[in-house]
LUMFI-952359 format. One record per residue (C-alpha): residue number from 1; residue in one letter; chain; z, x, y. Coordinates in steps of 0.25 Angstrom, whole numbers. Example, Ala and Ser with C-alpha at 12.3 -4.5 7.8 and 13.67 -1.06 7.14 Angstrom:
(site 1,"A","A",(31,49,-18))
(site 2,"S","A",(29,55,-4))
REM end
This chain:
(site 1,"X","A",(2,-151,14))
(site 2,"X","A",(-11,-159,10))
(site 3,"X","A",(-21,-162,18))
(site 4,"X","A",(-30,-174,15))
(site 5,"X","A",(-45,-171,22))
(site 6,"X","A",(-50,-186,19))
(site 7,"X","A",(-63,-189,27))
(site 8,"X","A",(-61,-179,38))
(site 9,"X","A",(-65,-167,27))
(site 10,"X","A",(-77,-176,23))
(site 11,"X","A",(-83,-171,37))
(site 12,"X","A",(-82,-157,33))
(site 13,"X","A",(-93,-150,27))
(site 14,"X","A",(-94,-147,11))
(site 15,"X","A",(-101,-140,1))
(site 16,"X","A",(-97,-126,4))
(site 17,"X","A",(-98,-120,-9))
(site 18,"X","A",(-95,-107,-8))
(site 19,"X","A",(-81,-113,-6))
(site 20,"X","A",(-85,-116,-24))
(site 21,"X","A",(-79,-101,-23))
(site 22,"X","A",(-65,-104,-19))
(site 23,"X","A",(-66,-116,-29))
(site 24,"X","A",(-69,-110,-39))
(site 25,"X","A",(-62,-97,-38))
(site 26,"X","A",(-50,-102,-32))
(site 27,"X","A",(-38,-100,-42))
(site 28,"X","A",(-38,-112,-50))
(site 29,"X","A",(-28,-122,-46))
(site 30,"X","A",(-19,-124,-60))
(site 31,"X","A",(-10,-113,-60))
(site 32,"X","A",(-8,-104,-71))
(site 33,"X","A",(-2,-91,-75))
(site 34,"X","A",(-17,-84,-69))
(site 35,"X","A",(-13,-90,-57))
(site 36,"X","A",(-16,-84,-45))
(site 37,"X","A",(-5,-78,-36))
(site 38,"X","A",(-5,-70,-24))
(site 39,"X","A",(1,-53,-25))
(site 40,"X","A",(3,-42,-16))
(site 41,"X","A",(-1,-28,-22))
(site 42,"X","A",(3,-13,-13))
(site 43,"X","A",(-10,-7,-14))
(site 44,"X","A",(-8,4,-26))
(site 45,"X","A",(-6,-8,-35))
(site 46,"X","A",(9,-10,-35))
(site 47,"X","A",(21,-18,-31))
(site 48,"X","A",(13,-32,-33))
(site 49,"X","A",(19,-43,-29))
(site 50,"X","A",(16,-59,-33))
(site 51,"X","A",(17,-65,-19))
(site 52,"X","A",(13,-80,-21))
(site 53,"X","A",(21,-81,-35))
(site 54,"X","A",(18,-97,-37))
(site 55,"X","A",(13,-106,-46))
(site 56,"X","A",(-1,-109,-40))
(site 57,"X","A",(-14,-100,-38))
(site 58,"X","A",(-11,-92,-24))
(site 59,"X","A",(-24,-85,-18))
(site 60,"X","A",(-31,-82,-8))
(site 61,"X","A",(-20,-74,0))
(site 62,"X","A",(-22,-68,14))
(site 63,"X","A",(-13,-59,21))
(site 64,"X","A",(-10,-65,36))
(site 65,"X","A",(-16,-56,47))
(site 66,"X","A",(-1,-53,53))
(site 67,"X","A",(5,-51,38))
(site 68,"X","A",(16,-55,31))
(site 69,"X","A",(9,-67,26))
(site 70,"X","A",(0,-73,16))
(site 71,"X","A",(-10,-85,15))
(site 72,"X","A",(-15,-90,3))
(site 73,"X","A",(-21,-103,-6))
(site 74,"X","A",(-10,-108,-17))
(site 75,"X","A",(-10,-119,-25))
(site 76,"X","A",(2,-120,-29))
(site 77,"X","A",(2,-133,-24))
(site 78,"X","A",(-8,-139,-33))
(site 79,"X","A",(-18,-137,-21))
(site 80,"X","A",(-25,-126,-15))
(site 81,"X","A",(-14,-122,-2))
(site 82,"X","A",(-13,-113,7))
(site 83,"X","A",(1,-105,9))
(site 84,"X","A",(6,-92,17))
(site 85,"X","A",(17,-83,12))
(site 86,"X","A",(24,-69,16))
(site 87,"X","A",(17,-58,9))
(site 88,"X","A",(28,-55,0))
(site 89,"X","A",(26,-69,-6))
(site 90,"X","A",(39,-77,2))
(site 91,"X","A",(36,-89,10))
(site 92,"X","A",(26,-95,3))
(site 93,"X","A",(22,-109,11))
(site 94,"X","A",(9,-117,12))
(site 95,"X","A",(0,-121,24))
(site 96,"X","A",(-9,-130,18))
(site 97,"X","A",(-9,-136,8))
(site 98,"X","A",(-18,-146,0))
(site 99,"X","A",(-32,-151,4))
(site 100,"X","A",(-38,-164,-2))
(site 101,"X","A",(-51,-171,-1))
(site 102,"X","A",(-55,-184,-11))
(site 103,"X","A",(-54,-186,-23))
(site 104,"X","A",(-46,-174,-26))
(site 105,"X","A",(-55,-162,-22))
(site 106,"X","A",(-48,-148,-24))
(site 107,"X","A",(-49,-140,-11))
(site 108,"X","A",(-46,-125,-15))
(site 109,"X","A",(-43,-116,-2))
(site 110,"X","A",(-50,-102,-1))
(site 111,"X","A",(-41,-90,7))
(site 112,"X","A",(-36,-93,19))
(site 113,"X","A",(-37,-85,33))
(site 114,"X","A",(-27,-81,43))
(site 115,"X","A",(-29,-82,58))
(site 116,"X","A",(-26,-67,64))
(site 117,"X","A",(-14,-71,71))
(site 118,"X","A",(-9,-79,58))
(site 119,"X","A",(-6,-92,62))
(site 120,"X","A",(-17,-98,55))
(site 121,"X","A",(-23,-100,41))
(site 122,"X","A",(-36,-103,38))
(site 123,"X","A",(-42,-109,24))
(site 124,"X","A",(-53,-117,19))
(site 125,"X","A",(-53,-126,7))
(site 126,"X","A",(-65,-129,-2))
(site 127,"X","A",(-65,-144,-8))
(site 128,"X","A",(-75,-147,-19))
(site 129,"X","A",(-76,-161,-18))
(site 130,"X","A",(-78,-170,-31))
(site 131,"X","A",(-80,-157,-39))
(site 132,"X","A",(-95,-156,-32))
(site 133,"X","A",(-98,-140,-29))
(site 134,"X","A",(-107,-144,-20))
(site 135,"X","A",(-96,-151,-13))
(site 136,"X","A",(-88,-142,-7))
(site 137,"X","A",(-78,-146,5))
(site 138,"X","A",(-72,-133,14))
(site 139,"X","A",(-62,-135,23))
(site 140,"X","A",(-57,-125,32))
(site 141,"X","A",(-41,-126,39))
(site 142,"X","A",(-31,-119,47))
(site 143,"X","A",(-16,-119,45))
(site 144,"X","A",(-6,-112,52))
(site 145,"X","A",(0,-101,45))
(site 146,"X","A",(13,-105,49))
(site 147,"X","A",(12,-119,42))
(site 148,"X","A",(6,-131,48))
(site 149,"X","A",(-5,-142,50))
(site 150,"X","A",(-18,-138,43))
(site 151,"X","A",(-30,-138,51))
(site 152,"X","A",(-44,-142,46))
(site 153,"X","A",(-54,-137,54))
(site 154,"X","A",(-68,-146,54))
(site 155,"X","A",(-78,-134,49))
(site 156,"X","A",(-78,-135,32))
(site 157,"X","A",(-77,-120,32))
(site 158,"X","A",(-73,-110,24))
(site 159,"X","A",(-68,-93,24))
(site 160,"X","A",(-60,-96,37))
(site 161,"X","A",(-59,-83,46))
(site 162,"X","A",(-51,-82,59))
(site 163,"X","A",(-56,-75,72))
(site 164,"X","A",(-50,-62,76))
(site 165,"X","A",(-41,-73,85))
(site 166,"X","A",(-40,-84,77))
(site 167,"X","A",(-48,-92,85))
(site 168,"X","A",(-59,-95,77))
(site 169,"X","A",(-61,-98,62))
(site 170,"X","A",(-74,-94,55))
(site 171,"X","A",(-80,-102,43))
(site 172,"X","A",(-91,-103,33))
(site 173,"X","A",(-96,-115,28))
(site 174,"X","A",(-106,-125,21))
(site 175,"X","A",(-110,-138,23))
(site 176,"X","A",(-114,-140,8))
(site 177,"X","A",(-118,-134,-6))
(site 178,"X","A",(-131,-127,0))
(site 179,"X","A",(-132,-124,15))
(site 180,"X","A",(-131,-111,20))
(site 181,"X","A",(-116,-104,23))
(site 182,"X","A",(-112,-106,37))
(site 183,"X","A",(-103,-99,47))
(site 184,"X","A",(-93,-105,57))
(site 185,"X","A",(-80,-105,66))
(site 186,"X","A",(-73,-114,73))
(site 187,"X","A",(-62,-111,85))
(site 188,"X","A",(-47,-115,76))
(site 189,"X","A",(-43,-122,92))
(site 190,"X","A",(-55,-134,90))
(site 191,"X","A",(-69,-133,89))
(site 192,"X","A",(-78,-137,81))
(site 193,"X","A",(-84,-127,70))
(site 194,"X","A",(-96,-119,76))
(site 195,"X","A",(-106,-114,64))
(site 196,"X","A",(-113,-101,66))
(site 197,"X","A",(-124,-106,56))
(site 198,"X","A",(-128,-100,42))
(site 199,"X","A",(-119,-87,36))
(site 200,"X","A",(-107,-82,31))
(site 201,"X","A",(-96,-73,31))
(site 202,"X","A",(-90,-74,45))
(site 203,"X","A",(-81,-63,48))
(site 204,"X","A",(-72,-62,62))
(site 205,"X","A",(-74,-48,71))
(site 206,"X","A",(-60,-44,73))
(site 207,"X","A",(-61,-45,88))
(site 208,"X","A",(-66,-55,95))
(site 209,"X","A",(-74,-69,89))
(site 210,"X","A",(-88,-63,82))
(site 211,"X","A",(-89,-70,71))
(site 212,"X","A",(-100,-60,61))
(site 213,"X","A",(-106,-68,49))
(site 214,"X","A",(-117,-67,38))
(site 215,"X","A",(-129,-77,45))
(site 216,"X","A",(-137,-79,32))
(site 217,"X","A",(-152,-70,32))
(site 218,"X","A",(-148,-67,48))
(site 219,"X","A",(-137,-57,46))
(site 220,"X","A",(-126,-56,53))
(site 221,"X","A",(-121,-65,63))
(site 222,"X","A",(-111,-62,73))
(site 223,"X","A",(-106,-73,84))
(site 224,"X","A",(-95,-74,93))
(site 225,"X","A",(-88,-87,91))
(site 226,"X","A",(-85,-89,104))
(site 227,"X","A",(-96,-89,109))
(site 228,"X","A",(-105,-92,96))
(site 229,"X","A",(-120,-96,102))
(site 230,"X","A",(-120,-79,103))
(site 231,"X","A",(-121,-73,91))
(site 232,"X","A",(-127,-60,85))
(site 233,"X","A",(-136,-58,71))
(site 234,"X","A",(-138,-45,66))
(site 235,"X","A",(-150,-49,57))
(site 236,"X","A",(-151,-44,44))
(site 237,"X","A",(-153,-47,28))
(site 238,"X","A",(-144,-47,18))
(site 239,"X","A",(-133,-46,26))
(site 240,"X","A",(-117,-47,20))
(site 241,"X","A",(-107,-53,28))
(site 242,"X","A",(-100,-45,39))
(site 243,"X","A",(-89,-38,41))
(site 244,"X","A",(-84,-32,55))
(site 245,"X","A",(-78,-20,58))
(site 246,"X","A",(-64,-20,63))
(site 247,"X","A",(-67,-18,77))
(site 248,"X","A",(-77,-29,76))
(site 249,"X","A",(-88,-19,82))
(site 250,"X","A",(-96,-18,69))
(site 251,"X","A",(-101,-27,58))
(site 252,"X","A",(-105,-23,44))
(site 253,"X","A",(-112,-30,33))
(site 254,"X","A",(-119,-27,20))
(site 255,"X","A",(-134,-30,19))
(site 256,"X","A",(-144,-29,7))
(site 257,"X","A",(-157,-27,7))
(site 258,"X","A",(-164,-15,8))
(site 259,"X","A",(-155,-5,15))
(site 260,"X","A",(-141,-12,7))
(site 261,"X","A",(-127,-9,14))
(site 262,"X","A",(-117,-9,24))
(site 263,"X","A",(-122,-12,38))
(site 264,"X","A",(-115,-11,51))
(site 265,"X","A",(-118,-18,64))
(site 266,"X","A",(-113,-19,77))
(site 267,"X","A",(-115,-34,82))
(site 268,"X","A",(-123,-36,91))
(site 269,"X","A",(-132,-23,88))
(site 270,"X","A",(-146,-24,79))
(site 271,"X","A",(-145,-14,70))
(site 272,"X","A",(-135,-12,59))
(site 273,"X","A",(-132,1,53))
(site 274,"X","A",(-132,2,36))
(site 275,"X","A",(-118,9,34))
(site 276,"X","A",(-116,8,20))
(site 277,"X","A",(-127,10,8))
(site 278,"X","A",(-124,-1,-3))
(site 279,"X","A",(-133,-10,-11))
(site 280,"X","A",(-121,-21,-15))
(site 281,"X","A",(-118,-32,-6))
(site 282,"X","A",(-104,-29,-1))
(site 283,"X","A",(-94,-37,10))
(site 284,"X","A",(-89,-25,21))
(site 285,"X","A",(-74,-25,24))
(site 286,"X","A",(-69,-16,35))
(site 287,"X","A",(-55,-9,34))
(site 288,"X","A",(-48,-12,46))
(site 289,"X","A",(-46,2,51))
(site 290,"X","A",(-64,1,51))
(site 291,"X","A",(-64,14,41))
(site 292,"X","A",(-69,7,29))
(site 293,"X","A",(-77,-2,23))
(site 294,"X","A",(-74,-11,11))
(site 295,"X","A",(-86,-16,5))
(site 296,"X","A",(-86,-26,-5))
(site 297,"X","A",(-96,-32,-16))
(site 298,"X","A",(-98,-42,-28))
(site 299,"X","A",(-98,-26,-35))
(site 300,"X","A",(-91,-16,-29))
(site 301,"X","A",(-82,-13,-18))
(site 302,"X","A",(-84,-1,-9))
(site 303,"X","A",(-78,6,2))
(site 304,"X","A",(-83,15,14))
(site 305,"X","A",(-79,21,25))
(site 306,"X","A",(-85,17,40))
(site 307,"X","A",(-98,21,42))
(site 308,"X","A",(-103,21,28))
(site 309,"X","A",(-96,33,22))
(site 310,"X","A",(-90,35,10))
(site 311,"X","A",(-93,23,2))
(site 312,"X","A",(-86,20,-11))
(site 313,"X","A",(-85,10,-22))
(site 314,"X","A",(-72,5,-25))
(site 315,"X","A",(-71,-7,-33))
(site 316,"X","A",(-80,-19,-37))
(site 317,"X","A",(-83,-34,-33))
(site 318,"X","A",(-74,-34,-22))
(site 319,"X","A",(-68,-46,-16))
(site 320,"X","A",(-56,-49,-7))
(site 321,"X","A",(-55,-35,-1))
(site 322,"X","A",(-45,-34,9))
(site 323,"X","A",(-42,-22,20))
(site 324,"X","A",(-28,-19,20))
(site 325,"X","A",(-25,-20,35))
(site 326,"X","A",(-21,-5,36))
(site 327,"X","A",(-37,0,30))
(site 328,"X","A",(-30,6,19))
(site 329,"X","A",(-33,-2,7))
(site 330,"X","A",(-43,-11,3))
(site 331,"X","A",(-41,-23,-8))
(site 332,"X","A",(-49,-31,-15))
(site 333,"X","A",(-52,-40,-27))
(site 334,"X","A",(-61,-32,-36))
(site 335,"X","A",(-68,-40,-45))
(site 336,"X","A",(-73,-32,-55))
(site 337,"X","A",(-58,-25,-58))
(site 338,"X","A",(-53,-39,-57))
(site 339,"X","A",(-39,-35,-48))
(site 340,"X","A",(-37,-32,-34))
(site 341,"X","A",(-41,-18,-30))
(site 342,"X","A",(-37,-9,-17))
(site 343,"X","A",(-42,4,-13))
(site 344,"X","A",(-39,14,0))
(site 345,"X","A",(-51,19,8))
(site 346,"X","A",(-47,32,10))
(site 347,"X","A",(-45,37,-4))
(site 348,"X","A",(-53,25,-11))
(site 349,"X","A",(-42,23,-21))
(site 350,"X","A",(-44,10,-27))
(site 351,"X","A",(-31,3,-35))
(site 352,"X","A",(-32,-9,-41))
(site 353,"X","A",(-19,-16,-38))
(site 354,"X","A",(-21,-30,-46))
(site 355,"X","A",(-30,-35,-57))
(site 356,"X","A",(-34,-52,-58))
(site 357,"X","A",(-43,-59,-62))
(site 358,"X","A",(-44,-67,-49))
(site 359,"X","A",(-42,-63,-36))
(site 360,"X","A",(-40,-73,-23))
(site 361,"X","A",(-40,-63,-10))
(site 362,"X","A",(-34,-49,-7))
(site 363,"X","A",(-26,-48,6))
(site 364,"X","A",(-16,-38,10))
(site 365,"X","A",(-2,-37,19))
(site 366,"X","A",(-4,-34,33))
(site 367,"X","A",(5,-21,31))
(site 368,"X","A",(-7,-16,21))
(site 369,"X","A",(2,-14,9))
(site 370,"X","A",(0,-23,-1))
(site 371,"X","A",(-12,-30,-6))
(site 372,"X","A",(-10,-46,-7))
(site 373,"X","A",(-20,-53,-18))
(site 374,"X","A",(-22,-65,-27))
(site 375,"X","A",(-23,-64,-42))
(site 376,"X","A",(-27,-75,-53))
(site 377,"X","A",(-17,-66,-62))
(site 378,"X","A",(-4,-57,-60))
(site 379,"X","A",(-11,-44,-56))
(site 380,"X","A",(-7,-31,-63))
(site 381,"X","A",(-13,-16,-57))
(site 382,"X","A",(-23,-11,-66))
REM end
């Protein structure tokens, strides 16, 4: 399937260049025997299985919030795609597949999101027009996951993420090489895109449709998307991106400053309450029972349990880092041992269960017991 833009891309926004990072850390597109490929792990490290198994650079995978199924980006085809299989590796089939622009502009495809009830991918695509950095097309599409027609929705966005009931689709964007991030979201029956103005990081309560994101120097913005003229900042500096807790009562954050750490808030309140002492900037994660917290840094990974207590360092530079769904294990791709690593909260056990050189994404199967991953190079246990 190729879809040809023509002019009615040209209305879309371009210059988003943090979408440079998918260019230029996307696997490359020439296959070779460092290829990229797409393998399931159990968590002690053995029984690993290659799943994609093709000639192409397959990355980016993301387990379906039902199970038993795989997105992910291959180009196999010569193009960036996007294809679904079973999480055993059968019944590999594309959704969609190449998008062109003039003159022959490579348009590379970062990792896709499903809708929660599965029936939809999202994906954006990031298109450096006639080689200029500065000029950087993103597009953002839906497809079923089922197979069928691909649906370009009018925003030039990018990192989609779907409401709690897949009625809403978050973005970030940039209208060229030097404006300020913006956030946005736009209703996947019709609308036009509605931007919550300057930030980053938007992030989905699990109930209901708050949408919590960095605002910049203001802090953290929560807005109902239904009705989005009412919103709520909690004001602070040097604020991280948010993360909410399970039962989407609470929101944590990592500020800097003079009193550094993990911070919890409950929306709508004034005050926020320093939960964690740490001086490195970190993303939180919650597991989903709310017992723990995964925090994650450019140096080191760390656990800790609810509340603050018993904070432990169990990795470094973290990126990728996946829950399993049972709260049992934690994945990530740790940078500085260059492999995929998992660890269990309650005996802080850490295994490294794959080393690469290049990791695209950690997700896992919905029945928690294997660890799915893409590698630049067959992974071998260290």
């Amino acid at each position: 399937m190729t879809i040809d833009r023509g002019a009615a891309v040209r209305r879309l926004s371009v210059g988003f260049v943090a979408a440079l990072a998918v260019l230029a850390t996307a696997p490359s597109g020439h296959p070779s025997a460092t290829s990229s490929q797409i393998y399931s792990v159990k968590p002690d490290g053995s029984a690993r299985l290659d799943l994609s198994d093709s000639a192409g650079n397959d990355s980016f995978p993301v387990e379906s919030p039902r199970g038993g199924r795989i997105a992910f980006v291959s180009d196999r085809d010569g193009y960036d795609a996007i294809y679904v299989m079973n999480d055993d590796g059968s019944g590999q089939r594309r959704l969609a597949g190449e998008i062109t622009e003039a003159h022959g502009t490579i348009c590379r495809f970062s990792a896709p999101a499903w809708s929660p009830n599965a029936s939809t991918i999202a994906f954006s695509a990031s298109c450096l027009l006639g080689g200029d950095p500065r000029n950087v097309l993103t597009l953002l599409d839906v497809v079923p996951s089922t197979g069928g027609s691909v649906q370009e929705l009018d925003t030039g966005g990018s990192d989609p993420s779907f409401s709690a009931d897949g009625r809403f689709l978050a973005f970030q964007q940039r209208s060229n090489s030097i404006s300020a991030t913006t956030v946005g979201f736009v209703a996947l029956n019709g609308g036009l895109p509605v931007s919550l103005g300057a930030g980053s990081g938007p992030t989905w309560s699990p109930t209901g449709h708050r949408l919590a994101f960095h605002s910049g120097t203001r802090g953290i913005t929560v807005v109902n998307v239904t009705r989005p003229s009412h919103r709520w900042t909690f004001s602070t500096r040097n604020a991280g991106a948010p993360s909410w807790s399970p039962r989407g009562d609470l929101i944590d954050f990592y500020r800097g400053g003079a009193r550094p750490g993990i911070y919890v808030v409950r929306p709508g309140r004034r005050r926020a309450a320093r939960v964690v002492d740490l001086g490195e900037a970190v993303a939180v994660q919650w597991s989903p029972d709310a017992r723990w917290l995964a925090l994650n840094g450019d140096v080191s990974a760390y656990l800790v349990g609810r509340g603050g207590r018993s904070l432990k360092r169990i990795g470094g530079a973290a990126s990728a880092a996946a829950w399993s769904p049972n709260s049992a294990h934690i994945a990530w791709a740790d940078l500085a041992l260059d492999g995929v690593a998992v660890t269990n909260p309650r005996t802080q056990l850490t295994v490294l269960v794959a080393s690469s050189t290049a990791l695209y994404g950690v997700t896992w199967t919905r029945d928690s017991q294997r660890v799915i991953f893409s590698s630049g190079r067959s992974p071998c246990a260290r």
